[in-house]
N, C-alpha and C positions, 0 to 999 in steps of 0.2 A: 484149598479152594482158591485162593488168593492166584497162588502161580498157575495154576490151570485157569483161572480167568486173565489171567497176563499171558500166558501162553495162548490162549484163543481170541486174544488182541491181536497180537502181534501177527500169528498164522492166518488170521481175515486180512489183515493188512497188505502181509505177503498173495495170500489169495488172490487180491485186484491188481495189485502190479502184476502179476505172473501172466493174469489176464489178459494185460494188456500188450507186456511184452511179445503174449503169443501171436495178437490182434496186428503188431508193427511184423509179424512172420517166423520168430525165432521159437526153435525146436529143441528140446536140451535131450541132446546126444546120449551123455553119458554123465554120471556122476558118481562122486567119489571114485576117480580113473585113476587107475595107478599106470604105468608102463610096464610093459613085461618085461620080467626079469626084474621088478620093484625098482627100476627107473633105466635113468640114463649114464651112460657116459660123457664125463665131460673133459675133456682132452686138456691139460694146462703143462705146458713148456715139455708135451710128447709122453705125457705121463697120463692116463686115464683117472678119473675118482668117479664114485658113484654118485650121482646127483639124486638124491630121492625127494619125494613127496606127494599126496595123495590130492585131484584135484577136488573142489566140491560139484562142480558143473562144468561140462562143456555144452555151449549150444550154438545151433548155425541155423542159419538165416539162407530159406531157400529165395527169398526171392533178389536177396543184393549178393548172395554166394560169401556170404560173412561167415567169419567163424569170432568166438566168444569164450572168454573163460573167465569163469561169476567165483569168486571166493565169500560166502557168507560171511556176516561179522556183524554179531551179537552182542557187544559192547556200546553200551550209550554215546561214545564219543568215538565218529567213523569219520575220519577226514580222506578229501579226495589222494587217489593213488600217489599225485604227485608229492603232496604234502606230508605224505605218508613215508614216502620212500626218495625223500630229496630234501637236504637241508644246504641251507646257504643264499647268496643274495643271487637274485636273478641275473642269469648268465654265470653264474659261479657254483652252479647247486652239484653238491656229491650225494654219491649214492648211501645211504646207510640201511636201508632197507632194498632186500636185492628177491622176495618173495616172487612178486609179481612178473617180472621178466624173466627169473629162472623159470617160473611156471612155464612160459612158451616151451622152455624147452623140452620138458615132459610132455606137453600139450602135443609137440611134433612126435613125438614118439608113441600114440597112440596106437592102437592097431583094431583093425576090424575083425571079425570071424572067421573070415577066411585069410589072412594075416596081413593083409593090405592097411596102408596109411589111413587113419579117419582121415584123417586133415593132409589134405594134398601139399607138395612142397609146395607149388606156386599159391599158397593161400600163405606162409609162413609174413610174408611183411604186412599184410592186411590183417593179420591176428589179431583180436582185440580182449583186451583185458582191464578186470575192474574187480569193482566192490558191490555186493549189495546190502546194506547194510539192516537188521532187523532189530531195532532198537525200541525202548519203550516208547518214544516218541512218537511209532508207528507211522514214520515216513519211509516208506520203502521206496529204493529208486535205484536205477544203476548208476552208476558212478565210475565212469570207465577213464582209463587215463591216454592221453592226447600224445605220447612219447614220440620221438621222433625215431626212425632207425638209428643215424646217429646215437639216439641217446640210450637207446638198446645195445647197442654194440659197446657205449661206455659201460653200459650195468655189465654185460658179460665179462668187460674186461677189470672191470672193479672185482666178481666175482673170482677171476683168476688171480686177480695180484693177492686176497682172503686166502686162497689154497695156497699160493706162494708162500705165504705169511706162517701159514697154520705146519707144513711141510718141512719149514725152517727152524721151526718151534720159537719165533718172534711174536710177543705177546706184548704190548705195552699196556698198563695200565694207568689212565688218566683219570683223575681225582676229577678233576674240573668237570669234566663231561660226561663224568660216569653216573646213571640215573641210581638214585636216592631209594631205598626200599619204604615201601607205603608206611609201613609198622616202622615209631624209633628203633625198637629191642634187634632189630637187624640191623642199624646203621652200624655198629660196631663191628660187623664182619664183611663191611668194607673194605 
């Protein structure tokens, strides 16, 4: 009873933001979208790999011609996209989290019923993407991130240099900055 009354917290919570999101014009497309053919291609130094992942929402916005892609996240601690996926001092931030911007790329590769693009190419730089976060705190909000193309074009190519890396079978393991497992009894399979 406990979780089904935190569960029907949380889903009233969500309830009134949805609301209002729909109030500001925004229509959710599709959810849980995969691309056909369970993703995409991603071309790194003329060599193809498959880029997959399932989104949780797409939605658009008929009256600004926006398009949207909402990733749920159910964790009590939801920090904004950038903080999320960019460490380091400002003007020096790298990518370590590369979730979000690959999603665009899936997000292009949608396709309609009759096999046409959901999302027009000319909508591809006005894409927007974020968080919603459905925590017990029961602040629901979107949390979209501010990236610049520039700094999309850095995440795509951070993602290639990964394939480069993974393709070469270059793995480095760094003590220093390697996250810690919650439970001691795993630290020793560090």
């Amino acid at each position: 009873r406990l979780q089904v009354g935190q569960l029907r917290a949380r889903l009233g919570a969500f309830a009134e933001w949805q609301a209002g999101w729909v109030g500001k014009g925004w229509a959710i497309k599709r959810v849980e979208a995969v691309p056909p053919g369970g993703g995409v291609e991603f071309v790194v130094d003329g060599e193809p790999i498959l880029l997959t992942g399932r989104l949780d929402r797409v939605d658009y916005n008929d009256q600004t011609g926006q398009w949207c892609i909402l990733d749920y996240k159910t964790g009590d601690q939801c920090k904004v996209p950038d903080d999320n996926h960019r460490q380091g001092p400002r003007g020096q931030k790298r990518w370590v989290d590369l979730q979000l911007p690959l999603y665009r790329l899936l997000a292009m590769a949608l396709k309609n019923g009759d096999g046409s693009l959901l999302i027009p190419p000319e909508a591809r730089e006005g894409l927007l993407v974020g968080y919603v976060p459905l925590s017990r705190n029961l602040r629901v909000r979107e949390l979209l991130a501010a990236w610049t193309p520039h700094e999309l074009a850095d995440a795509e190519e951070t993602a290639r240099e990964v394939i480069r890396k993974l393709r070469a079978n270059r793995f480095v393991y760094e003590s220093d900055r390697s996250n810690r497992y919650l439970s001691p009894e795993f630290d020793s399979v560090i």
